[in-house]
N, C-alpha and C positions, 0 to 999 in steps of 0.2 A: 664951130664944130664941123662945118661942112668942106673945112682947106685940107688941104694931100694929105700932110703932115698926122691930121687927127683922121685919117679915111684908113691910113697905110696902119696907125697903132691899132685900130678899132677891128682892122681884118685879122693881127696880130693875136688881140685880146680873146677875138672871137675863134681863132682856131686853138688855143691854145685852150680853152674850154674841153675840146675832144680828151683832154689828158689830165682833167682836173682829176673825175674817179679813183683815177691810176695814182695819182698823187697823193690824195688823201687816205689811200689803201697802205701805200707804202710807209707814211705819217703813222697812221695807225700800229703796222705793223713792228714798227721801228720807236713804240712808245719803250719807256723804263717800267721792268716789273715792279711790284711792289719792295721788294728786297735789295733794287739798285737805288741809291741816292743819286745818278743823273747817268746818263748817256750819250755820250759825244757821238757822231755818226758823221760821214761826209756829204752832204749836199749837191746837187748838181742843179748849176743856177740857168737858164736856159738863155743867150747874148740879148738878148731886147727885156728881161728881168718879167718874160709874161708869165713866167709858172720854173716850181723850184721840184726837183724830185729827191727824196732821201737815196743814196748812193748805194745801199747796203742790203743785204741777205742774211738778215739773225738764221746764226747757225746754233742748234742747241744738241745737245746729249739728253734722251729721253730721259732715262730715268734720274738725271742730276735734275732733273726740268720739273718733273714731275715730283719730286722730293721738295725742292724749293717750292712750288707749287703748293703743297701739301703745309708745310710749316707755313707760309703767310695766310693760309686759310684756318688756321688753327688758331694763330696770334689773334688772327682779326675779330675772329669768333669769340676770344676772350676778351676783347676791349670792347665790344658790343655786350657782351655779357656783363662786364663789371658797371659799365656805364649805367645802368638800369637803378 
C-alpha cells in the first residue's frame, strides 16, 4: 500500500470525497416518483471512475406535480388502509 501507484489512487479517492454530498444530492434528486416504473437519466463518470454524478435537472410543471403528487398519496393511503 505504500508504492506511487496506490499513494496517486488514494489522493484521488481522497479528493473526490469533497463531491460525494453533491453526489448523492443529485442521486436523490434524480430518484423515480412513485407513479414512474423507472428512469433513465445520464450519468457523468468522472476518467479515474472515483465518483459518478447524475447529469440531470428534473424539470416539473407544478400543478401536474402536485396532482400526481396528490393521487399517489391517496392510492397509498388506501392500500395502507385495506391492508389492516
Amino acid at each position: 500500500m505504500t508504492s506511487k501507484r496506490y499513494q496517486a489512487d488514494k489522493r484521488i479517492y481522497l479528493g473526490a470525497l469533497k463531491y460525494a454530498p453533491h453526489s448523492i444530492f443529485k442521486l436523490l434528486e434524480n430518484m423515480p416518483m412513485p407513479w414512474e416504473t423507472y428512469r433513465e437519466v445520464p450519468i457523468l463518470y468522472h476518467i479515474t471512475g472515483a465518483i459518478s454524478f447524475v447529469n440531470q435537472v428534473p424539470k416539473v410543471i407544478e400543478p401536474i406535480y402536485i396532482a400526481q403528487w396528490g393521487a399517489a398519496w391517496s392510492m397509498m393511503r388506501r392500500e395502507k388502509r385495506d391492508r389492516k
